[in-house]
N, C-alpha and C positions, 0 to 999 in steps of 0.2 A: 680715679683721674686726678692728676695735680691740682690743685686751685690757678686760676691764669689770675695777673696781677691787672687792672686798669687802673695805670696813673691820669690824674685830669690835675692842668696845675693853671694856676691864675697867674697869667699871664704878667699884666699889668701891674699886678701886687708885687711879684716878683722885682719888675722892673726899677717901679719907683723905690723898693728898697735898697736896691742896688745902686741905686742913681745915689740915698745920702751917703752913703758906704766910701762911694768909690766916685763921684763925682769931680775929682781932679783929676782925673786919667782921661789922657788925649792921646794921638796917633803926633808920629815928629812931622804931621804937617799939620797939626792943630785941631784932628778935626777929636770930637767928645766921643767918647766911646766908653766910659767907666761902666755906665748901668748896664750895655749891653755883655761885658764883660763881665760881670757880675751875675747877672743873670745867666749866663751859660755855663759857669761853674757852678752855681745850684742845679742846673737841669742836668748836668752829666750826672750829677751823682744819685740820678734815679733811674737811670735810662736800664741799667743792666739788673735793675730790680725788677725792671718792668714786661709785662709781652703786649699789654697794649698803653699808647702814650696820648696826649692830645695837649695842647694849651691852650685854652679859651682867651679872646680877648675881646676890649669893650670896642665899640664900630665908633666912639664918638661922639656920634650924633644922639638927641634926641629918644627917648623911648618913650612907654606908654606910660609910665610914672609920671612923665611930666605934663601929661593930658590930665592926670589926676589931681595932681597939685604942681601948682604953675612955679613955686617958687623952690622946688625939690633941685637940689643941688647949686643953688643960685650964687650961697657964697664959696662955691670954688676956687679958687684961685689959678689964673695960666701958668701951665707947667713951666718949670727956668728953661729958658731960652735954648740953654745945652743941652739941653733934654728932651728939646722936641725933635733935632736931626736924630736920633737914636731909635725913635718910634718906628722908620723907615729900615735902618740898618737891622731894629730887631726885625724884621719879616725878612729880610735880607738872608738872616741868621737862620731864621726856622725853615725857610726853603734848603738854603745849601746846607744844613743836618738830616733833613730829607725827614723833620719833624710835621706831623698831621697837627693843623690848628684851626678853630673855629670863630669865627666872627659872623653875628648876624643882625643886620641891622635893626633895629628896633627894642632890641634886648640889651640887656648888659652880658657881663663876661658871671658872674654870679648864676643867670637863670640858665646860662649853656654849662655850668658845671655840674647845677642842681638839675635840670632835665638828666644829664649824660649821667651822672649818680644815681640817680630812682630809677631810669631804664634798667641800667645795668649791673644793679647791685642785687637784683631778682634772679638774674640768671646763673643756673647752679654751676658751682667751681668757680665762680667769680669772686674776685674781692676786689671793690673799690677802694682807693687811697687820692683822695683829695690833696694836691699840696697848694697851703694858704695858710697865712697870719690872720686872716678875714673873720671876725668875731662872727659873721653874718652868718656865717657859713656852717659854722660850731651846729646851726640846728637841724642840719642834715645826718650829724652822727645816730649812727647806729649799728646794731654786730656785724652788717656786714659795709659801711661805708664808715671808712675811716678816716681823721684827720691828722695831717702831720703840719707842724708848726715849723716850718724852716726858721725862723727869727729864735726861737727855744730851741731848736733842733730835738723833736717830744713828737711824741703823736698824744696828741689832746684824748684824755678818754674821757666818761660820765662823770669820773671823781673829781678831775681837775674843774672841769665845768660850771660840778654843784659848788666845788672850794670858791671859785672867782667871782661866779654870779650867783649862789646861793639856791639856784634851781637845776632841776635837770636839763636836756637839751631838747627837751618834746614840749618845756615850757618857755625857751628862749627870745620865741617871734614876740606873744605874749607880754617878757618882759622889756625887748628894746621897746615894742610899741607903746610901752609909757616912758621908760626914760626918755623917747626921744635918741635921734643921732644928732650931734652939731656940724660934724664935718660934713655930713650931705644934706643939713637942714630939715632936717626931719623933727616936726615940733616934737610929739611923746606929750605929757600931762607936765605943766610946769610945777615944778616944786618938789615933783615927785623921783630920787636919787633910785640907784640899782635896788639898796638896803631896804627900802620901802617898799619899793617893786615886789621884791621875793617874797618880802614878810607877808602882802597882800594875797599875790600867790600862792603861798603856802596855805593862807587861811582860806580862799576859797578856789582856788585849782587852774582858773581862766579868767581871761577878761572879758570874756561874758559873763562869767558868773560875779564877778565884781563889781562890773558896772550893773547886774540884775540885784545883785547885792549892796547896793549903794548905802541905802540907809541904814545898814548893820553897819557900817563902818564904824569901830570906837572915835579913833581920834577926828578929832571935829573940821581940823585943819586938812586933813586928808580927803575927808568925807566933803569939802566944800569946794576944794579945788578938782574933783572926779567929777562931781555936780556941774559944773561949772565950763569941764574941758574933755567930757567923755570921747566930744567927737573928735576929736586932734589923738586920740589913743587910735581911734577906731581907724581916720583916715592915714596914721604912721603904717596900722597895723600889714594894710594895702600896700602903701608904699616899700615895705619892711617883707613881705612874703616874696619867698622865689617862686620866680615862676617855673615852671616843671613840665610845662608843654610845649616849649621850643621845636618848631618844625625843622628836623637837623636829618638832611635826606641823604642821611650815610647808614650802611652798615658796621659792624664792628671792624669787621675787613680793613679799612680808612685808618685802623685808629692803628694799625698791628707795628710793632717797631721793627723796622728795616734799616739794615746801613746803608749809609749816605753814600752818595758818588765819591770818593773819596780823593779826587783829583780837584773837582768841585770844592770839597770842602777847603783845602787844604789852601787855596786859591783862597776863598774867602778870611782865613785867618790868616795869610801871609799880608792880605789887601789893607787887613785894620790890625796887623802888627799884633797880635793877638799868639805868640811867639809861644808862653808858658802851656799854651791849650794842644800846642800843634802833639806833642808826646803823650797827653792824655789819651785824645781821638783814638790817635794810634794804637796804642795798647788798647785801647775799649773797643776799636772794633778790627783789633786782630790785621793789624795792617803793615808792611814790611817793605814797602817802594819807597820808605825816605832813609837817605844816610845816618838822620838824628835818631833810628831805634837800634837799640842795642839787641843783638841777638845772639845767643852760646849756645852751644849745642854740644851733647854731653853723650862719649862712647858706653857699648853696655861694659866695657871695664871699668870705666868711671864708674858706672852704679853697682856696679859687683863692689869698687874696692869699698863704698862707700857704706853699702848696705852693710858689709861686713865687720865696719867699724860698729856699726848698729847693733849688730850681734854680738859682739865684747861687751857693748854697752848696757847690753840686755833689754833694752826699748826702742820703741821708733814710733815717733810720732806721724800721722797721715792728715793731711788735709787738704779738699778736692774745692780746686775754684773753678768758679760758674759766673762767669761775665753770658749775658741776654740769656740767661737761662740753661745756658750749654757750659759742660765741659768746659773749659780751655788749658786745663794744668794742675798738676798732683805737684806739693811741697809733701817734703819727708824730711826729717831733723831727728835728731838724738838727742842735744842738747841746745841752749843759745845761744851755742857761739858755730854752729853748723846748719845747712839746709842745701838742699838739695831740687833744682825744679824739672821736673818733666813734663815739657811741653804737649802738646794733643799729638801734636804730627808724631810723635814717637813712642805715643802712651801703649799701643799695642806690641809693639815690640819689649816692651821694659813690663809690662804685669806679668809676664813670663816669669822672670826675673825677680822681681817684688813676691811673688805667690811664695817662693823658695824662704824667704825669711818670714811671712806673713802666717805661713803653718807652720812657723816650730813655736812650739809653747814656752819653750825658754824663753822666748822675744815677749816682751808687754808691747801692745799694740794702745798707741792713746790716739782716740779720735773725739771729735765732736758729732753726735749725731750719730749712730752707727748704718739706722737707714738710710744715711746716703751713703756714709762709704758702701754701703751693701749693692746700691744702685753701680758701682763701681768694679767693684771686688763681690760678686754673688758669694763666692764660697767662704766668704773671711767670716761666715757664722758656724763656721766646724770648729772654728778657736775661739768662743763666745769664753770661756774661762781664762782667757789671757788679754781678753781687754778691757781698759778702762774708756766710760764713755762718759767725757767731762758734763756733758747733759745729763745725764744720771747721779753724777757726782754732786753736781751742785744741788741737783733736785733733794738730793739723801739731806743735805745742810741745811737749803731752804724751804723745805716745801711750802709753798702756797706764799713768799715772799715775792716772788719777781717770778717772769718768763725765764729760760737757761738758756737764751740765746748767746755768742760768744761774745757780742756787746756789753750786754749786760752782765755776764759771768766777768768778765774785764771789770766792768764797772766795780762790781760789788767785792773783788776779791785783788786786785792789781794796783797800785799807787802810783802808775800812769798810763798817759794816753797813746794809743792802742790807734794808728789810722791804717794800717795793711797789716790781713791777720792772715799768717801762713801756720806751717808746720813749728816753726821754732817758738813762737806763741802759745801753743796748746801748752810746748814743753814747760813753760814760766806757769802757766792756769796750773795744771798737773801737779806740779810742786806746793803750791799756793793750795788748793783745795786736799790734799793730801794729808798735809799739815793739819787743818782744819779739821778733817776729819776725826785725827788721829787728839787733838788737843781739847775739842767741845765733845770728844765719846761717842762720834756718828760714827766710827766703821764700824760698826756690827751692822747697823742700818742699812750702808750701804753693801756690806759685803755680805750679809745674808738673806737679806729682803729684797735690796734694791736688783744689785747687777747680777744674780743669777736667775732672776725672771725673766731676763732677757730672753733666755735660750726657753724659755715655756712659752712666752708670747709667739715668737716665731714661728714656732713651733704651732700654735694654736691657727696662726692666719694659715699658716701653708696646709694645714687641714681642712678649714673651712667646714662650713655646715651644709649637707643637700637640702633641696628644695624645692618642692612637689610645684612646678609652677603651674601646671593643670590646676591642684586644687586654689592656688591663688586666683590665676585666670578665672576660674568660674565667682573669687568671693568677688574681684573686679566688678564681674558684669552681674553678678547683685548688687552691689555697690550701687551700679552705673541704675537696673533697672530702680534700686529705691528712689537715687537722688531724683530721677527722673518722675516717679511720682508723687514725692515733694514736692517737686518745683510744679508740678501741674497744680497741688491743693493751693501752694504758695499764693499760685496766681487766682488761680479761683479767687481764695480768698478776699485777697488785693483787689481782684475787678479787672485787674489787666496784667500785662505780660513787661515784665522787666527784668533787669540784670542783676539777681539779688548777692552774685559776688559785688558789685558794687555800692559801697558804703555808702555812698552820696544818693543813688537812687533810691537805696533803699530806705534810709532815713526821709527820702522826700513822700515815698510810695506813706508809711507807718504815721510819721507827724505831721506830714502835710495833707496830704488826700486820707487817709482814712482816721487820723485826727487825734492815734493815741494819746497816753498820756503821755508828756514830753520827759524826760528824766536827766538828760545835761548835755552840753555841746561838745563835740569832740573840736581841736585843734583848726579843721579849717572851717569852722563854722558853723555846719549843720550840726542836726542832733545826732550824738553817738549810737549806733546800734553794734557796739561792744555785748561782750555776754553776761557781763554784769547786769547790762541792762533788759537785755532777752528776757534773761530767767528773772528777772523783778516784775517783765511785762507778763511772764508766764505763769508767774504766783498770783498774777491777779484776775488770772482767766482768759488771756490773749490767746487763743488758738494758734494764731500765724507764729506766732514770737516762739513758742514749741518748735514749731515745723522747721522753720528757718534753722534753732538749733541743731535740729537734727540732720540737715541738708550739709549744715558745715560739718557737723561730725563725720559724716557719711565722707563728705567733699574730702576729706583729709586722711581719711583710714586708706581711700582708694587711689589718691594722688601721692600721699607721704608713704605708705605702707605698698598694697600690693602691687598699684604700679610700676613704684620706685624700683622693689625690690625684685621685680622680672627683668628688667632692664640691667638688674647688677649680678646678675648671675655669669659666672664664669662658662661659657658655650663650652669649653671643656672639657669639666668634670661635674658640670650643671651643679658645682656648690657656691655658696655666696661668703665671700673671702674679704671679710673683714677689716682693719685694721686698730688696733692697740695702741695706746700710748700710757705711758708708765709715769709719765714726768709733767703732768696737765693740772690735774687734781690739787686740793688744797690738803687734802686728807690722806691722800695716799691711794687711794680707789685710784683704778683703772678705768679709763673713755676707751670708747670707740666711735671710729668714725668710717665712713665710705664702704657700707651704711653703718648706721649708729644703731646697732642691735640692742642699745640697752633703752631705749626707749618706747618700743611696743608694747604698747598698754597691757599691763599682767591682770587684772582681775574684771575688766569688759567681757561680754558675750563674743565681741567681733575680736576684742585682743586673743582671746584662746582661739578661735576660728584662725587669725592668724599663725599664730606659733604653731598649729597644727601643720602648716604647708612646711614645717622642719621638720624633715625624716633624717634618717639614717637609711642606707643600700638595705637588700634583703639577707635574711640571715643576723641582724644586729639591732640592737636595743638601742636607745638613751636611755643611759643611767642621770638623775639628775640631784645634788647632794647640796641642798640648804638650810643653812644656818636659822633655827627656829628665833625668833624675837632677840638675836645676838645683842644688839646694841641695849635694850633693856637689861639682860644676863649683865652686861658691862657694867652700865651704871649700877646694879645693886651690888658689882662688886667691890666700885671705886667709890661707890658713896658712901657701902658701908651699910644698906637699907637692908634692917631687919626683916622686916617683914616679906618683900622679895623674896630674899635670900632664902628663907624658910619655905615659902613659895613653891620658891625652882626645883629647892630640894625635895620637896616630896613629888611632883609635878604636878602642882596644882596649878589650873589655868587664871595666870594674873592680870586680867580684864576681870575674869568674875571679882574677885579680891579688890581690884581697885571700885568695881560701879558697887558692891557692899558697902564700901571704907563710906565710897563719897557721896552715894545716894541713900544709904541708911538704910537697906534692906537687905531680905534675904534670898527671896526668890530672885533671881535673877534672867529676866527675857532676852533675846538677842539685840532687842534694841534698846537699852541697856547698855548690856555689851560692849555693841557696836562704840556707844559715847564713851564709856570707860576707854575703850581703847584708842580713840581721838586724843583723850587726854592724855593717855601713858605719851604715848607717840610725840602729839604735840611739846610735852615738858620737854620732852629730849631737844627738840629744834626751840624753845626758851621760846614758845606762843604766848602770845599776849592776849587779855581778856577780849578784847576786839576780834582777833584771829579766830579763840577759841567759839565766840558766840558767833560767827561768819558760820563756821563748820558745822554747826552743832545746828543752825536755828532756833538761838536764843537770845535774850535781851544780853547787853555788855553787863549789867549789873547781876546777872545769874552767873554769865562765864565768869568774874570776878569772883562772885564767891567761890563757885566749883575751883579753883584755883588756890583760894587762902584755904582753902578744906581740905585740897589735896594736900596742901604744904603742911598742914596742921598735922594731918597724918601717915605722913612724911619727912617727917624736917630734915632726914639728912642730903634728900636731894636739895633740899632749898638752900642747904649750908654748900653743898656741893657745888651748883651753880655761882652763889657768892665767891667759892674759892677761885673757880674756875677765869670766873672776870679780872677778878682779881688780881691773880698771877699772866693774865694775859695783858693786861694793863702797863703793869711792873714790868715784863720782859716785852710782850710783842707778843708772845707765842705761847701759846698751852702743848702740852706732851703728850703722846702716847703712854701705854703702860710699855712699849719698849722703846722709848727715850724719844721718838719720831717727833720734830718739832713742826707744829704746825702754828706757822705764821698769820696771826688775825689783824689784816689794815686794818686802819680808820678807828682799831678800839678807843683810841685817846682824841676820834677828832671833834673838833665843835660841832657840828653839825651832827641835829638829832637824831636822822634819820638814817644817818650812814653807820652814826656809832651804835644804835639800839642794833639794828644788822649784824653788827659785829660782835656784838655780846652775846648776839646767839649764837654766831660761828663758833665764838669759842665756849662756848656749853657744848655743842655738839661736837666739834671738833676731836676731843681725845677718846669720846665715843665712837663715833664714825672712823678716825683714822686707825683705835686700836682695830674693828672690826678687820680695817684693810690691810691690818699689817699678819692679824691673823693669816685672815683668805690667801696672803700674798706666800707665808711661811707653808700655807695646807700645798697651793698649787706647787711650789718647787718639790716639796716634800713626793708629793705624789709623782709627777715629772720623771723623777727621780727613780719612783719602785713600781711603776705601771711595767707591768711585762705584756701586758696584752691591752687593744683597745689605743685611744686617743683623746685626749682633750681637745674640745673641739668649741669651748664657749666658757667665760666667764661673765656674770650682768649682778652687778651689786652683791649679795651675798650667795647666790648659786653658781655653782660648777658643773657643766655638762658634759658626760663623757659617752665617745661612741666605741662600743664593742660589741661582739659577739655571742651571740645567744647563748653558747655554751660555756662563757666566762661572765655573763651578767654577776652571779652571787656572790664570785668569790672577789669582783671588779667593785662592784656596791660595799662591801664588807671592808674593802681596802679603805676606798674611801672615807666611808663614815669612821672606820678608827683613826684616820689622820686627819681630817678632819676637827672632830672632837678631839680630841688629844693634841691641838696644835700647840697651845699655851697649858697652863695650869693654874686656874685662879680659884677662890674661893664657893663658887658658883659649877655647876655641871654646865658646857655646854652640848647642845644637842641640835643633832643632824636630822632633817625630814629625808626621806627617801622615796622617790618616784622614779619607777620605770616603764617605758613604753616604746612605741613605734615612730612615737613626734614627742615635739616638743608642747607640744598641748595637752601631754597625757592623758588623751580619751579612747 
C-alpha cells in the first residue's frame, strides 16, 4: 500500500512570516493583504504532495499556560495594525480553498499540531510532515513525523538539530526549559545559554537528573544558579510541553484534500486582486473554465512525427506528473531544446503509440524511478537492458551521500535552479551523471552491479514467497494464548489489573505502588520502564520486570510478524510479495519493505517458528545459499591478517582461534566461543570498550583490555581500521574492493557522538558494501543461467531459491559455484547450503 502523506502546517507561523516579507502589498483600494498572500503561495506548494491537509491556528484567547504562570506571554507585543484585517481574510482564504483547519479554544495552534502528529504518525502507511520554522516543535521529530522548515526550505532531520542545539530532539523540551524563551516569556534558569544547557545534558541525560544531580555539578557558578532557580526550569518545562491531548472530534475523513469550488475560489482571488494565484489554482486543480489557461492539444501524428525524431535520436526521455497524487501528464523529450506533453484526457490513446518506440531496444529509455514509470507502462520492464534509471545512477556515484530524489540529484550535479522538472530535465541529469560516471571510474558499478539488478529484483517481487498462514494463524493464537498468561501473572504479581502497554501505568504500578528500585526518568517525567531498565530490574531478581519482558516480546512477534504478515498476503496466489529497493542503503545492501522480510528474527526459537510458515507449492524445495562469516573472509583479505588468512585456508573455525589468542587457553567451551565471536563481529562494526562490556557482561575495564589484546594480536586490523578513517576523513567516502564509494557524514563533524558513529560506518563500510557488491554480482550472475527454478528472496548475505524436487542438486551446485566464485581474493569464500520444505529448515 502507498504511504498517504498528512501535511499539518502552523497556521499563524506561516502568516506572520509572510506578513515581514510582503507587508507593503495592498489591494488598489487600500485594503493589506501581503501576509495573506504570502501565506497562500507557501500552502500551494504542498497541497499536491499531500492526501491529507489541515492548518492549525491559535484561537487567541487565553489558554491553560496562563493559569500556570500568570505572566506567560505578557510581553507580546499587538500585531501591526495591517495585519490584524488579514487574520479574518486568512479564514476567508481557507474556507474558499475548501482547506480543513483547526482551532480550539483553550489551546494553542502547537498542541493541535502535536495532538494531530502522535495520533497520526502511528497509523501504518502514514507519514506525517509538519510544516513550521517553530524551534518548539523540532521535538516532535521522529521516523515517522517529519519537519520541513519553509523559512530554509530543508526538512530539519536529527543531525541538523544535534548541529544547532547540540542535543537530540527527545532532549529538546529539556533544554528550552532552561534556556528559557524571551519572546513568550518563559523564565528557563538564568545564566544559563543553549551551550551550557547541552553540556549539562550530555553529562547527565535530563533535567531530572540534573537537578537530582545538583551537587556534582563542577562549575560552581552553574551549580549555584540551578540551586537557586530549579523551579523556574521545572515550571518553563510545563509551560514548554505540547500538549498531545487535544479533544479534536474529527476523523481523518476532515483532513483529506478535496478541490475547492472553483467558481468560489476564483471569486475570492479576483475580490483581493490576488491576480498571479488565479493560473496557479488552475493548473493545480485541473481546471479549464477560465480564458487565462492555455490549453494545446496534440494529434497522434504529432506524436508519431515526434517519437520518431526520437528514434533517430536514439533516446527518449519519460517523465510522469502527479499533481494530488494522480496522473495528470506524460513529458517525453530527446533533448533540451524539445518536449512533448501528453495530457490525461489523451494518455490512453497515445501509450498505444509510445509502447511502439518504448520496445525497440535501439531507443535508450531515461527515467527517474523506473517503478513509477512501471506504475504507468507495466510492460516497459521487457526492455529493462535499454534503460537508464537516473535513481540508480546517481545511487552508483553516491551511495549513502544524499537521498536520488530529482531535487536533489539537480542539486548535487546541475549548476542551476531547477523549479518545473519534466522530460527535457532528465535529458540535462542524464548528460551530467553520465559524465560522471564515465570521468570518477563508476560505470562498471553501475553497469554491472547496479542497473542490471534491476531486472532480478522484479523479477524476485513478482515471485514472491508462499505462506503457510494456517501455520501462522495457529503461532498467533499461541502468541495470543502466552501474552494472555503473562498479563494474568503480570497482574497477580502487581496486586491489580492495569494497562501494562502503557508506560505511564506502568512505571506508576513498579515505582510507585510496589516500590521497586527506581533506575531514571524518561522524558515526560515518570520513571522509565525502557528495557534497559527491565532487564537491570531482572538481573536483580524482579520476577514481574522478566514477565513484562516477555509479554512485549510476545506482544511484537504476534502484532509485527504473524499478524502483520496474514493480512499481506496476496488472496491470489496466497504468496507474500515483497518489495526491494536498490538505491536506500549506504553499502549497497538491498531493503525491503511492504513487509520488511529482512528483519524476522534469525536465531530466536519463535524467529524459526516463523520462517517455517515459508514454504514453497508441493513438489519443490528451497534451496538456501549463505555466505559463511563473508564480512570476516573480507577483512582478513583487505587487511592482510595473517593469521585469518591461514585460518580460512585450512578451515579452521576462527572464534576458536580468536577466544585462544585472547583468552589464553586451549580448551575451548562454547561459551567462550560464543565471546570470541562478539568480538570478531563487534571489531568489524569499530565497538567500543563500553559496547563490548554491554554484550559480553563485563566490567569497561576488562572489555578494554580484551580489545588492546585483540589488537595486540592482530595489528593489522587495527592498522586497518586507522586507514580506513582516515581516507574517509581525507575524501568523505571509503571503497569497496570494486571501486563502490561509500559516503561516511559527519566523519569530520564536531560533535562526538555523531563523529565516533561515523568512524565506525567507515570501518564497516568497505566490508559490508564489498559483501553487497559481491551478493549483488552472485544474483545477476545466477539470473542469468537459472534454467529451472526461481529466486524468490534475498536478506543480508543469503539467497533463496524455489525449484523443483528433481532439480534441487544440480540448482544448489549452480549456485554455490557462482556464488563462491563471484570475486577472487586472496581468502576462499564459502557457501553454506540448506535445503528444505520452508524456510525454517526443520
Amino acid at each position: 500500500m502507498k504511504e498517504k502523506t498528512f501535511t499539518i502546517i502552523d497556521g499563524y507561523g506561516f502568516l506572520f512570516r509572510a506578513y515581514y516579507v510582503l507587508h507593503h502589498l495592498t489591494t488598489t483600494a487600500g485594503i493589506p493583504v501581503g501576509a495573506v498572500y504570502g501565506f497562500l503561495n507557501m500552502v500551494l506548494k504542498y497541497i499536491s504532495h499531500s492526501d491529507y491537509l489541515t492548518i492549525a491556528l491559535d484561537s487567541g484567547k487565553k489558554n491553560f499556560r496562563h493559569s500556570l504562570y500568570s505572566e506567560y506571554k505578557a510581553n507580546r507585543v499587538t500585531p501591526p495594525e495591517d495585519l490584524i484585517p488579514q487574520f479574518t481574510i486568512l479564514r476567508e482564504a481557507v474556507e474558499a480553498f475548501n482547506f480543513s483547519y483547526e482551532e480550539i479554544e483553550g489551546y494553542e495552534a502547537d498542541d493541535i499540531i502535536a495532538t494531530l502528529a502522535a495520533k497520526y504518525a502511528n497509523h501504518e502507511d502514514f507519514k506525517v510532515v509538519v510544516i513550521s520554522s517553530d524551534k518548539d516543535l523540532f521535538q516532535l521529530l521522529n521516523y515517522n513525523i517529519l519537519i520541513f522548515d519553509p523559512i530554509k526550505n530543508i526538512y530539519v532531520d536529527e543531525k541538523q538539530v544535534i548541529e544547532k542545539f547540540g542535543v537530540n530532539s527527545n532532549k529538546l523540551l529539556d533544554l528550552f526549559s532552561l534556556t528559557g524563551d524571551a519572546s513568550d516569556n518563559i523564565p528557563g534558569v538564568p545564566g544559563i545559554g543553549p551551550k551550557t544547557a547541552a553540556k549539562l545534558l550530555d553529562e547527565f541525560d535530563s533535567l531530572d537528573n540534573i537537578i537530582e544531580n545538583i551537587n556534582n555539578i563542577e562549575q560552581t557558578r552553574v551549580r549555584n544558579i540551578l540551586t537557586e532557580h530549579k523551579e523556574k526550569a521545572l515550571i518553563s518545562r510545563e509551560l514548554l510541553s505540547l500538549c498531545k491531548k487535544v479533544d479534536l472530534q474529527h476523523d481523518i475523513v476532515k483532513y483529506e484534500v478535496h478541490p475547492p469550488n472553483m467558481e468560489k475560489l476564483l471569486s475570492f482571488l479576483k475580490k483581493y486582486e490576488f491576480n498571479s494565484l488565479i493560473g496557479k489554482v488552475e493548473k493545480l486543480f485541473s481546471y479549464s473554465g477560465s480564458s487565462t489557461k492555455e490549453k494545446t492539444e496534440y494529434s497522434s501524428e504529432e506524436l508519431e512525427k515526434f517519437l520518431e525524431h526520437c528514434r533517430y535520436e536514439g533516446k527518449i526521455a519519460i517523465h510522469c506528473h502527479f499533481e494530488n497524487n494522480r496522473l495528470n501528464k506524460i513529458s517525453l523529450s530527446c533533448s533540451e531544446d524539445n518536449i512533448f506533453y501528453i495530457d490525461q484526457s489523451c494518455l490512453q490513446d497515445a501509450l498505444t503509440i509510445i509502447n511502439s518506440t518504448l520496445f525497440s531496444n535501439g531507443v535508450l529509455k531515461i527515467v527517474h524511478d523506473i517503478r513509477k514509470i512501471r506504475e504507468i507502462f507495466p510492460t516497459i520492464e521487457r526492455v529493462l537492458d535499454s534503460i537508464d534509471d537516473l535513481m540508480i545512477m546517481s545511487y552508483s556515484l553516491d551511495t549513502g551521500k544524499h537521498d536520488h530524489s530529482i531535487p536533489n540529484i539537480i542539486a548535487h550535479n546541475l549548476s542551476k535552479n531547477v523549479e518545473t522538472f519534466s522530460a527535457k530535465i532528465l535529458i540535462a541529469i542524464h548528460e551530467k551523471l553520465t559524465q560522471r560516471l564515465f570521468q570518477e571510474k563508476l560505470f562498471t558499478i553501475y553497469e554491472r552491479f547496479d542497473r542490471p539488478l534491476m531486472k532480478v529484483i522484479f523479477d524476485m517481487e513478482q515471485n514472491g514467497i508462499l505462506l503457510n498462514i494456517e501455520k501462522l494463524q495457529e503461532l498467533s493464537d499461541k502468541f495470543e494464548q502466552l501474552i494472555a498468561v503473562l498479563e494474568n501473572d503480570i497482574h497477580n504479581l502487581a496486586g491489580e489489573k492495569f494497562n501494562i502497554a502503557s508506560p505511564k501505568q506502568l512505571s506508576d504500578v513498579l515505582f510507585n505502588k510496589m516500590e521497586l528500585s527506581k533506575k531514571k526518568k524518561s522524558k515526560s517525567g515518570s520513571y522509565s520502564t525502557n528495557s534497559e531498565v527491565l532487564e537491570a530490574l531482572e538481573e536483580e531478581g524482579t520476577e514481574i520486570a522478566g514477565k513484562i519482558l516477555s509479554w512485549r516480546h510476545s506482544s511484537k512477534l504476534k502484532g509485527t510478524y504473524t499478524d502483520a504478515l496474514i493480512k499481506q498476503v496476496d488472496p491470489l496466489d496466497g504468496r507474500i510479495h515483497t518489495s526491494f529497493s536498490i538505491t536506500v542503503t549506504a553499502t549497497g545492501r538491498l531493503s525491503s519493505s511492504n513487509p520488511n522480510l529482512q528483519n524476522i528474527p534469525i536465531r530466536s526459537e519463535e524467529g524459526s517458528l516463523i520462517r517455517q510458515a515459508f514454504i514453497v507449492p508441493k513438489g519443490c524445495k528451497i534451496i538456501s545459499a549463505d555466505y559463511s562469516q563473508i564480512e570476516l573472509r573480507l577483512l582478513a583479505h583487505v587487511a592482510d591478517v595473517a593469521a585469518f588468512k591461514e585460518a580460512f585456508a585450512n578451515r579452521e573455525d576462527i572464534h576458536d582461534i580468536t577466544a585462544r589468542q585472547v583468552f589464553g587457553v586451549q580448551e575451548i567451551d562454547e561459551q567462550l566461543r560464543r565471546k570470541a565471536k562478539t568480538i570478531n563481529f563487534g571489531i568489524i562494526y569499530g565497538i567500543s570498550p563500553f559496547g563490548l562490556a554491554k554484550r559480553l557482561g563485563i566490567t569497561f575495564q576488562e572489555a578494554a583490555e580484551y580489545i588492546n589484546y585483540y589488537f595486540s594480536c592482530y595489528p593489522e586490523i587495527k592498522v586497518y581500521m586507522e586507514k580506513a578513517v582516515s581516507i574517509a576523513r581525507n575524501h568523505g567516502y571509503v571503497e569497496t574492493l570494486f571501486g563502490r564509494r561509500c559516503f561516511v557524514r559527519d566523519i569530520n563533524n564536531k560533535i562526538p557522538y555523531l563523529r565516533q558513529f561515523a568512524e565506525r560506518a567507515a570501518i564497516n563500510a568497505p566490508l559490508q558494501g564489498t559483501a553487497a557488491d559481491i551478493i549483488r554480482r552472485a544474483m545477476i550472475q545466477l539470473f542469468d543461467q537459472l534454467k529451472t527454478g526461481k529466486i524468490i528472496l534475498q536478506v543480508h548475505d543469503e539467497l533463496l531459491v524455489e525449484v523443483e524436487d528433481d532439480k534441487v542438486q544440480e540448482t544448489a551446485k549452480l549456485m554455490k559455484d557462482i556464488m563462491e566464485n563471484a570475486v577472487e581474493i586472496s581468502i576462499p569464500l564459502e557457501v553454506e547450503i540448506k535445503i528444505s520444505d520452508n524456510w525454517g529448515f526443520s
